[in-house]
TILOBA-641074 format. One record per residue (C-alpha): residue number from 0; residue in three letters; x negated, y negated, z negated. Coordinates in nm, 4 decimals. Example, Ala and Ser with C-alpha at 12.3 -4.5 7.8 and 13.67 -1.06 7.14 Angstrom:
TILOBA-641074
0,Ala,-1.2300,0.4500,-0.7800
1,Ser,-1.3670,0.1060,-0.7140
//
This chain:
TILOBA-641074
0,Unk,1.5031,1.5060,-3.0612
1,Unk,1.3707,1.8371,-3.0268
2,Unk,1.5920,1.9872,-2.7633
3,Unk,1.3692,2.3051,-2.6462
4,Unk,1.2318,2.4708,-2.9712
5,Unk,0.9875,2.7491,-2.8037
6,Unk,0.8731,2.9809,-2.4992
7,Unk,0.8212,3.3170,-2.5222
8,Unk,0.6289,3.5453,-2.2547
9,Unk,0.7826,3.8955,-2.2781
10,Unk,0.7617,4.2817,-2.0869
11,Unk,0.5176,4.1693,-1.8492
12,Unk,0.4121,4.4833,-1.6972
13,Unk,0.2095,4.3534,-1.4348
14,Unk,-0.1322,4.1900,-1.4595
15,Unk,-0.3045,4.2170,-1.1027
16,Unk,-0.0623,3.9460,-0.8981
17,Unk,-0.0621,3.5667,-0.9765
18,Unk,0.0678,3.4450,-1.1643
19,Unk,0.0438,3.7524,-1.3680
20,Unk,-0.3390,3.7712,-1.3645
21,Unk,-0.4314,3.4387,-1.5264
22,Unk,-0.5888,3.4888,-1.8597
23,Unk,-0.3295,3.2288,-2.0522
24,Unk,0.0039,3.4442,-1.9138
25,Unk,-0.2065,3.7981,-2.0098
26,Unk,-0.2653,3.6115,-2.3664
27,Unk,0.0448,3.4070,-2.4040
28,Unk,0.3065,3.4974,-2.6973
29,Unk,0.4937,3.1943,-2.8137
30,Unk,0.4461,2.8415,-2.7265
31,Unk,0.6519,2.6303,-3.0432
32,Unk,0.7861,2.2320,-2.9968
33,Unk,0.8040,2.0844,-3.2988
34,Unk,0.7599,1.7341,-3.2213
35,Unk,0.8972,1.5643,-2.9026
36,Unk,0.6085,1.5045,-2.7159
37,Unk,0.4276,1.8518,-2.6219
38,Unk,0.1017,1.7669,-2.4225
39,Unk,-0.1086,2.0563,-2.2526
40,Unk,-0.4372,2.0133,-2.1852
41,Unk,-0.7255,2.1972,-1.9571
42,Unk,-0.9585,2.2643,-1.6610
43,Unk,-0.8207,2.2989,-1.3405
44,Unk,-0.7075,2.6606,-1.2835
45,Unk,-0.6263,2.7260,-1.6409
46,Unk,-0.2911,2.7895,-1.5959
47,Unk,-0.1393,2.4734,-1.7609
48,Unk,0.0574,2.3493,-1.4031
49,Unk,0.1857,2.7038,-1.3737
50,Unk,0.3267,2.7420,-1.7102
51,Unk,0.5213,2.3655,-1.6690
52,Unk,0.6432,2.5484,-1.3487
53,Unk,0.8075,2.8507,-1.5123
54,Unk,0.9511,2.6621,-1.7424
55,Unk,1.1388,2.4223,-1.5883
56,Unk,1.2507,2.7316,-1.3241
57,Unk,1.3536,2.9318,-1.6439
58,Unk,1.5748,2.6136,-1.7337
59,Unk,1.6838,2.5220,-1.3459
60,Unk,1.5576,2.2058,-1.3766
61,Unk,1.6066,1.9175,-1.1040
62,Unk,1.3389,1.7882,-0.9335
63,Unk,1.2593,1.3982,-0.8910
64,Unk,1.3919,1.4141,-0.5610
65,Unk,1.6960,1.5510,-0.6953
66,Unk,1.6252,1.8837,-0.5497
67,Unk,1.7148,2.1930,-0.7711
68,Unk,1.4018,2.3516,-0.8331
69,Unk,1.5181,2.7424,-0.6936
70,Unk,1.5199,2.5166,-0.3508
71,Unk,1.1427,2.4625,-0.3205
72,Unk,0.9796,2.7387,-0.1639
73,Unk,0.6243,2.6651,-0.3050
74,Unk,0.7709,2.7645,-0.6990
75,Unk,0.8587,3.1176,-0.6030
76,Unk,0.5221,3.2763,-0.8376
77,Unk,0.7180,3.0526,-1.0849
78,Unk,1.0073,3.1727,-1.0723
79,Unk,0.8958,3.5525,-1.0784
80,Unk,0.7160,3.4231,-1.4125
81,Unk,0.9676,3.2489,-1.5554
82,Unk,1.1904,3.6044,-1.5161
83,Unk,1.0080,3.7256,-1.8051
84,Unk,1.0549,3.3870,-2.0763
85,Unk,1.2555,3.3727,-2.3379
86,Unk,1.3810,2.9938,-2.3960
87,Unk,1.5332,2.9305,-2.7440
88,Unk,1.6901,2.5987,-2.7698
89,Unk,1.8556,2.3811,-3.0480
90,Unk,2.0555,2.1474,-2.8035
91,Unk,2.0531,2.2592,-2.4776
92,Unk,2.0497,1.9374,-2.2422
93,Unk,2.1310,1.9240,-1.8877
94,Unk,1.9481,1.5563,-1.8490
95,Unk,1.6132,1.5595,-1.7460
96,Unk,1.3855,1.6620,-1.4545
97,Unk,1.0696,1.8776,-1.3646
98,Unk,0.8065,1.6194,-1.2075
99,Unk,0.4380,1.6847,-0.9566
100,Unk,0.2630,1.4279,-0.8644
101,Unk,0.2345,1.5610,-0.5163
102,Unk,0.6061,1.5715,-0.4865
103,Unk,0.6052,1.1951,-0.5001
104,Unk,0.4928,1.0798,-0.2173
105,Unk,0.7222,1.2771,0.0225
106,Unk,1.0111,1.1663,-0.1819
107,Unk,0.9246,0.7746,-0.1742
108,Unk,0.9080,0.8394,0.2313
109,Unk,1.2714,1.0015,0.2289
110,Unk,1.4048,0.7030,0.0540
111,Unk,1.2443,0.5176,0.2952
112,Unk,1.4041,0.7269,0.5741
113,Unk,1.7363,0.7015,0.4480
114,Unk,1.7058,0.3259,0.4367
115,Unk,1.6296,0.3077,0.7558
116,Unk,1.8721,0.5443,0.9016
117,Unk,2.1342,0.3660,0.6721
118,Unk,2.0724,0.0197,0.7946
119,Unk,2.0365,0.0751,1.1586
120,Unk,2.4020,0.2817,1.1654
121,Unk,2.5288,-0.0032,0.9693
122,Unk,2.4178,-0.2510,1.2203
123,Unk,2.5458,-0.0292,1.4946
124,Unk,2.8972,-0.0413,1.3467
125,Unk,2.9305,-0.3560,1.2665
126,Unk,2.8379,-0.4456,1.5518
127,Unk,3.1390,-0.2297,1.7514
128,Unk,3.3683,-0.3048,1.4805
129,Unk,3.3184,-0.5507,1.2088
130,Unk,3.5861,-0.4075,0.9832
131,Unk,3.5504,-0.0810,1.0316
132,Unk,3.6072,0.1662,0.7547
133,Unk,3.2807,0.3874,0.9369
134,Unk,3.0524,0.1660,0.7979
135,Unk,3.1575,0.2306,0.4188
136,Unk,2.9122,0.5154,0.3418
137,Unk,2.6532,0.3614,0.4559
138,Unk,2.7629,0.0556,0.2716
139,Unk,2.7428,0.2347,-0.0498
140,Unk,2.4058,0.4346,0.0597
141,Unk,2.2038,0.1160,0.0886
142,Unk,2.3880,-0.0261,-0.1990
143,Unk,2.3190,0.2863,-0.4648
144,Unk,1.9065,0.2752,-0.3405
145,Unk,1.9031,-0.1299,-0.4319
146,Unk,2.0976,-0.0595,-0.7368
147,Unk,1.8048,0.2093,-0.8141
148,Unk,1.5098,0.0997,-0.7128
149,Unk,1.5000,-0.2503,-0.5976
150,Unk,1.3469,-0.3307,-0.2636
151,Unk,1.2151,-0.0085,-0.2241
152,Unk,0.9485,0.1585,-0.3617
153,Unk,0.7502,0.1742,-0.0495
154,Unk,0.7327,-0.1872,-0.0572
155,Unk,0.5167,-0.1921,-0.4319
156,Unk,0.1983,-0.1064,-0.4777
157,Unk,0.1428,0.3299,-0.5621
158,Unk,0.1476,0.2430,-0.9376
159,Unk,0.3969,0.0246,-0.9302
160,Unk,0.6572,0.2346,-0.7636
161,Unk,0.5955,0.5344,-0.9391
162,Unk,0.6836,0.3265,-1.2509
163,Unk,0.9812,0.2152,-1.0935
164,Unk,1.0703,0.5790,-1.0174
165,Unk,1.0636,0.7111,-1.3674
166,Unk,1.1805,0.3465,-1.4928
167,Unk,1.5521,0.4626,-1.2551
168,Unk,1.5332,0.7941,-1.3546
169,Unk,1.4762,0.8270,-1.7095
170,Unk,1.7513,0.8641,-1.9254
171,Unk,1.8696,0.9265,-2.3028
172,Unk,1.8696,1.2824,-2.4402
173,Unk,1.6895,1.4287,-2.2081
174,Unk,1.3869,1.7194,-2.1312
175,Unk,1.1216,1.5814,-1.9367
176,Unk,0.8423,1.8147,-1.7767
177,Unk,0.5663,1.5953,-1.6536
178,Unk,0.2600,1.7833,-1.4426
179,Unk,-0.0184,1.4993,-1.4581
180,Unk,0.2227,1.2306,-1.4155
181,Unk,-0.1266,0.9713,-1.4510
182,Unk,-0.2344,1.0447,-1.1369
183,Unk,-0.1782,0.7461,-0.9237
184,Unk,-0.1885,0.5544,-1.2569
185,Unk,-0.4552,0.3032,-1.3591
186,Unk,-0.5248,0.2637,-1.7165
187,Unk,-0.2977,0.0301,-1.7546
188,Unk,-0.0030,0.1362,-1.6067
189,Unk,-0.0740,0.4590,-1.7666
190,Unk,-0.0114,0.2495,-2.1060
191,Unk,0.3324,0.1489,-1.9420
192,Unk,0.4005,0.4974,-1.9055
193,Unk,0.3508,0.5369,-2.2766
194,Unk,0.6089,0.2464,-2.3309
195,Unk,0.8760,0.4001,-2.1423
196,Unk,0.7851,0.7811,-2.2691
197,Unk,0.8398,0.6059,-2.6695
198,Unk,1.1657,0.4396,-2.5082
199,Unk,1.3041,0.7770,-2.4361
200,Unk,1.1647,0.9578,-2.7212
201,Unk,1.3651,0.6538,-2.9130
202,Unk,1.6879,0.8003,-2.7220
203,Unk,1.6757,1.1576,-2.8101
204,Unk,1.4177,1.2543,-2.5210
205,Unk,1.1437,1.5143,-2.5321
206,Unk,0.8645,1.5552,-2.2884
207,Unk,0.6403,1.8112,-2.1957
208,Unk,0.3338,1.6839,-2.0374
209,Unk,0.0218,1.8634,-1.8692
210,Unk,-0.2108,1.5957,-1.8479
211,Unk,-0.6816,1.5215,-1.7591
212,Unk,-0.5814,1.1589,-1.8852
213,Unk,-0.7227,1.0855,-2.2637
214,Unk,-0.5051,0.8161,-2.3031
215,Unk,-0.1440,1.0215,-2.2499
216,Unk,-0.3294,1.2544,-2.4839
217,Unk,-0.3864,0.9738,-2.7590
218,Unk,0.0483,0.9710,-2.8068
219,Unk,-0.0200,0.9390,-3.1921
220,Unk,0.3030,1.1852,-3.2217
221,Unk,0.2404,1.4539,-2.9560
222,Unk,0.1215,1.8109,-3.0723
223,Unk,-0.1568,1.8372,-2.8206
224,Unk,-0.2923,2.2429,-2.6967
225,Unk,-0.6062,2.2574,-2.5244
226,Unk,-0.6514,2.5810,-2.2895
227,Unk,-0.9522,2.7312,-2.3467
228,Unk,-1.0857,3.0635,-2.2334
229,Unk,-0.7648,3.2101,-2.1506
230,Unk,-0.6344,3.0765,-2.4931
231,Unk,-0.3904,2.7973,-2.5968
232,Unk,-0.4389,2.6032,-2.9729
233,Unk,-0.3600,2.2938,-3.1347
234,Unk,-0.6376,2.0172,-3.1696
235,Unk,-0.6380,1.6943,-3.3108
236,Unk,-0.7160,1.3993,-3.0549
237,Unk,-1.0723,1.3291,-3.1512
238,Unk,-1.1634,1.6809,-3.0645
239,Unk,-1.0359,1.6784,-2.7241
240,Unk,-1.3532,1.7992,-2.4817
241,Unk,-1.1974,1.5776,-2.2433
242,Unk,-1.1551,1.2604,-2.5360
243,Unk,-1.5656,1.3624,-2.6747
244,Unk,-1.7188,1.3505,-2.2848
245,Unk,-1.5148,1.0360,-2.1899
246,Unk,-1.5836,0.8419,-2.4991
247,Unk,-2.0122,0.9637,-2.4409
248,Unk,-1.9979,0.8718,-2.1298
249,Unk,-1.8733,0.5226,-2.1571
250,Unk,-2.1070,0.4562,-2.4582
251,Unk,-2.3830,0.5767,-2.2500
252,Unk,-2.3380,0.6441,-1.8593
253,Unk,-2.6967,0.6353,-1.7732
254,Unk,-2.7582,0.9367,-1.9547
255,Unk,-2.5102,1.1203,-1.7550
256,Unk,-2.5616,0.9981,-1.4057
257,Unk,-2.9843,1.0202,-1.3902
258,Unk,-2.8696,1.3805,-1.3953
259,Unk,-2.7044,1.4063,-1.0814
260,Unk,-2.9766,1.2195,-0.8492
//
């Protein structure tokens, strides 16, 4: 399902502030979706991570922790950015969420905080009054993070839990906008990612994905754009910079590393 069908960039007067002054926002007309996996690719500082970010503030997207994203104080270039898109949609969905990698650890330790602050009032009031009606919400607190995620996902390994985290919170129909969601991922897990991404893409999801990680960009039916030079265009998997220099290097990583000594 192809719920967002293209972002436009329009009357931007401005090109001396960030995010303004990036060469991909002074170059950018029309970014299409035609397939439901869009994965952007480039160096760090190309813009990609910002562009996910305006986005998702154009659409008011949720973020993992359940936030809405005009809460976060750290989007607010994104937001002044995403003032000037122009979203055309086919469905509109309100499923979905905007995802960092950074954003994950703080929200697997306020899980863990509420857990603990859950269990230790429930204790407290049981222990005053073991049929007391007080003890309900926390009841249903500690019961609703089991129901989600199991033992906790401070109690699995990094990997693990942030499988378990999109694992909870995916579900049918809806947008998905992933910034380098393989970072704590190893290769392997990065495959299980893949699995649950072709779940949801099975149920009517699309994802947008900025992504370093060759294998998230070998999705056989992603439309992959490589940002290059302040430019954004289509290439095929095999001519990927980042797919080329991985696949040299492991053929041949003594020819790279007698370079550095």
């Amino acid at each position: 399902m192809i719920h967002l069908k293209s972002v436009q960039i329009k009357n931007v007067l401005e090109t001396d502030r960030y995010p303004f002054n990036l060469p991909l926002i002074q170059n950018f007309q029309e970014l299409r979706f035609n397939k439901p996996v869009t994965i952007l690719v480039g160096d760090n500082g190309t813009g990609k991570s910002t562009l996910l970010e305006a986005i998702a503030s154009n659409i008011g997207s949720i973020l993992i922790g359940g936030e809405h994203i005009d809460d976060d104080p750290t989007l607010t270039a994104a937001r002044s950015l995403s003032n000037h898109m122009k979203l055309t949609w086919k469905i509109k969905t309100q499923s979905g969420f905007f995802f960092r990698a950074n954003d994950f650890i703080n929200f697997t330790q306020r899980l863990k905080t509420m857990k603990e602050e859950s269990t230790e009032a429930l204790q407290n009031i049981r222990q005053r009054d073991p049929n007391s009606l007080e003890a309900l919400p926390y009841a249903r607190t500690l019961h609703d993070l089991n129901h989600a995620y199991g033992e906790g996902l401070d109690t699995r390994s990094h990997g693990e839990s942030f499988l378990d985290l999109f694992q909870a919170r995916f579900k049918p129909n809806g947008l998905y906008i992933l910034d380098e969601p393989e970072a704590p991922l190893s290769p392997i897990k990065q495959l299980s990612l893949i699995a649950m991404i072709n779940e949801m893409v099975e149920q009517d999801g699309q994802f947008i994905i900025a992504t370093h990680s060759p294998i998230l960009m070998a999705i056989p039916y992603a439309n992959v754009y490589v940002i290059e030079d302040g430019t954004m265009g289509q290439r095929h998997f095999e001519d990927i910079e980042h797919v080329t220099l991985t696949k040299d290097f492991l053929n041949n990583p003594e020819r790279f590393l007698k370079h550095l000594n």
